[in-house]
C-alpha positions as CSV (number, residue, x, y, z in Angstrom):
1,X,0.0,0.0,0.0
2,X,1.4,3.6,-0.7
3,X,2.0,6.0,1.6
4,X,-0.4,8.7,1.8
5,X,-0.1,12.3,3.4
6,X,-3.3,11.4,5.3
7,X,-1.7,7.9,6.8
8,X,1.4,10.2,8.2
9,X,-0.5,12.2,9.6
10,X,-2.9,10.4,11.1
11,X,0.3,8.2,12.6
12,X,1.8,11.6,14.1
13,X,-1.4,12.5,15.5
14,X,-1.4,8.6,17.1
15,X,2.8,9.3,18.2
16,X,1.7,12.5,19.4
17,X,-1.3,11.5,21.8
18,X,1.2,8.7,22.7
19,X,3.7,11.1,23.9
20,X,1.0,13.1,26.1
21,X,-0.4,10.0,27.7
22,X,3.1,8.7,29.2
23,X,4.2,12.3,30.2
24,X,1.2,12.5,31.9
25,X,1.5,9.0,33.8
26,X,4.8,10.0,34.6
27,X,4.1,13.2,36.0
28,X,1.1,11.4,38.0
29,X,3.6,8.8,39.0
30,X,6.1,11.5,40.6
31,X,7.1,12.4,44.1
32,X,5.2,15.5,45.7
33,X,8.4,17.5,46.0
34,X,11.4,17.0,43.8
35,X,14.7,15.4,45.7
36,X,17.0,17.0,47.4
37,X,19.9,18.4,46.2
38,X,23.4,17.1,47.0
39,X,26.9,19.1,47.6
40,X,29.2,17.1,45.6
41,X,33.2,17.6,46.2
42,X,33.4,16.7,41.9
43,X,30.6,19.3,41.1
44,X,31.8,22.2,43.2
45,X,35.0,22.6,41.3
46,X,33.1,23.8,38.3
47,X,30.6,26.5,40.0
48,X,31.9,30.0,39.8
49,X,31.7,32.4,42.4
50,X,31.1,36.0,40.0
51,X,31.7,38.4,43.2
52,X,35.2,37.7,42.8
């Protein structure tokens, strides 16, 4: 069978509602509040203090 503007676009719209559906499980599925963040020794050598 060809392929047919109509039968891409229907797939996109199928890909699309796909996408929305596991972001929103996802989201559902989350904590409350985000983690906490952590002070790493490896991650503080890159931050820059700009008052200097």
């Amino acid at each position: 069978m060809p392929d047919t503007k109509s039968g891409r676009e229907r797939k996109g719209r199928g890909k699309r509602q796909q996408l929305e559906d596991h972001l929103a499980r996802r989201e559902l599925e989350a904590d409350d509040e985000p983690p906490e963040p952590t002070s790493d020794v490896t991650d503080t050598e890159y931050l820059v203090d700009l008052d200097e």
